[in-house]
C-alpha positions in Angstrom: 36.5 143.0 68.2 37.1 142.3 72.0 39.0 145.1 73.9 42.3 142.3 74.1 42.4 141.9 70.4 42.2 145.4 69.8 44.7 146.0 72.3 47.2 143.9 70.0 46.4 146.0 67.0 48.4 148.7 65.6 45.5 151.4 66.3 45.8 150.4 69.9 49.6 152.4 70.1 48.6 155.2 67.5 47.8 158.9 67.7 44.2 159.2 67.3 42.2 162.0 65.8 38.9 163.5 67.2 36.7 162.6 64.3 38.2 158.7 65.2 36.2 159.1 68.4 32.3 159.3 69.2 31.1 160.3 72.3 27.2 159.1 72.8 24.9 160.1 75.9 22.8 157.2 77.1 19.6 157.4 79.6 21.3 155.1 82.6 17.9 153.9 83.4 17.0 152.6 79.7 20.7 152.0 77.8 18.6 151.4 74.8 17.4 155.2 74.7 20.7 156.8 73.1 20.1 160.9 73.9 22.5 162.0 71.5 24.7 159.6 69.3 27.8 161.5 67.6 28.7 164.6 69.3 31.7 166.8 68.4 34.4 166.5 71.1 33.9 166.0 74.8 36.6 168.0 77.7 36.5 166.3 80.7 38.2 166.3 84.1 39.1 164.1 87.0 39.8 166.3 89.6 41.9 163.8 92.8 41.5 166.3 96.2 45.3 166.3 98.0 46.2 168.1 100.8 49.3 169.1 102.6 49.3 168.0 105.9 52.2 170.0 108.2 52.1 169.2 111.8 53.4 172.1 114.4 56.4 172.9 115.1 57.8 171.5 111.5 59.5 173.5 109.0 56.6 172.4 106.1 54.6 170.0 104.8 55.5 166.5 105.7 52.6 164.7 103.5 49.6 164.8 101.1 46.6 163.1 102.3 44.7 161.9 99.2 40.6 162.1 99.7 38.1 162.7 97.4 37.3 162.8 93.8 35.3 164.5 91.7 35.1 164.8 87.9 33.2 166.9 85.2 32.9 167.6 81.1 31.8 169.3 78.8 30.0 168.1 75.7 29.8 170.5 72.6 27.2 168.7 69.7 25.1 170.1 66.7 21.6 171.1 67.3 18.8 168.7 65.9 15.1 169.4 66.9 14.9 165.5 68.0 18.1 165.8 70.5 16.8 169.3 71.8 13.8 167.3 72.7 15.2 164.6 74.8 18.0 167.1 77.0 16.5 167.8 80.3 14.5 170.6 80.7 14.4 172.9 84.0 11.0 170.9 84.5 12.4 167.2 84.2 16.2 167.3 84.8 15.6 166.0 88.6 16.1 162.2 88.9 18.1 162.2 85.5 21.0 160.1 84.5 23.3 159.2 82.0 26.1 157.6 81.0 28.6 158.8 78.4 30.7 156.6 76.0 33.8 157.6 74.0 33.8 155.1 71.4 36.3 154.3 68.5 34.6 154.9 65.1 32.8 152.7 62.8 35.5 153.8 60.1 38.6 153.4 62.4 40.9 150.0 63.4 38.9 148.6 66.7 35.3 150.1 66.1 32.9 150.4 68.8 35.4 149.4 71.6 34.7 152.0 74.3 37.9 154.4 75.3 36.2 155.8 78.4 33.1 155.5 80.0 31.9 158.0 82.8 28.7 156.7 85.2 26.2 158.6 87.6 26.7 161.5 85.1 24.3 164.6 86.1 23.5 167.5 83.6 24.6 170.9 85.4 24.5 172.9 82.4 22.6 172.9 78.8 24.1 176.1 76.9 23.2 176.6 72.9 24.6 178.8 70.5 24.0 180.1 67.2 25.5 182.2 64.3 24.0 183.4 61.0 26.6 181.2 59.1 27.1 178.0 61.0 25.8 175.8 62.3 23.5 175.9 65.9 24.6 173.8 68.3 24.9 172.5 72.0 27.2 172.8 75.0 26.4 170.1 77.5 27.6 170.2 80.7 28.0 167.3 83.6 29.6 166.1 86.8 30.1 162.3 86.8 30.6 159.4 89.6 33.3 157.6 87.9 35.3 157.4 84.8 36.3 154.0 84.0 39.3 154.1 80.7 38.9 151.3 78.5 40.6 148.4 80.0 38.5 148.5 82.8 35.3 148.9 81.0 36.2 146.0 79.1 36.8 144.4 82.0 33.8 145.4 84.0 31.4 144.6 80.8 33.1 141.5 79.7 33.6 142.9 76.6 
């Protein structure tokens, strides 16, 4: 389903749930080469830089100058051998990156259409954790270039 038809569906207006959403890690030099497919959740941030501007001799601020932008998340995911593998290691993290896709579910109204894609993503932080009754997992962390929602992924992708 294109990102137009789904926008006429139903799903497109609803409340969605996080287990209606998969977040994958891609290699952005090989898209084929998925790092991790499913995670649990993803946090992220666009963080927009404004500041006041207040020229002398006024009584406050008479502006906001807008200038740069940044933007970072935070990716939690279960541990598998094969995915602890494939993160970057202190030794091979230079050079590295990825691309990270929110995706709609396979079992969900609009499946595989892509929510939000962030680009010229660079791991800044790999963090595990582990209990003696659950299960060990991940804590990814990365600073990213862009964040494009779905509508203009679809419209950047053609899909």
């Amino acid at each position: 389903m294109t990102y137009a038809a789904f926008q006429g569906e139903d799903a497109y207006v609803s409340k969605v749930a996080g287990a209606s959403v998969d977040v994958q890690i891609i290699n952005a030099n090989d898209p084929a080469d998925v790092i991790i497919g499913a995670t649990t959740g993803i946090n992220s941030t666009d963080n927009f830089e404004t500041n006041p501007v207040e020229e002398a001799g006024n009584d406050g601020v008479d502006e906001h100058v807008q200038g740069r932008h940044d933007g970072g998340c935070t990716i939690p995911a279960f541990f598998t051998p094969e995915w602890n593998d494939n993160l970057p290691t202190r030794q091979d993290f230079l050079g590295r990156e990825f691309i990270i896709l929110e995706t709609v579910s396979e079992e969900y109204p609009g499946a595989g259409n892509v929510l939000n894609a962030y680009t010229g993503c660079k791991i800044n932080r790999v963090g595990q954790a582990q209990g003696a009754r659950g299960n060990k997992t991940v804590d990814l962390g990365f600073v990213y270039q862009r964040r494009y929602n779905g509508a203009e992924w679809a419209a950047l992708t053609g899909a």
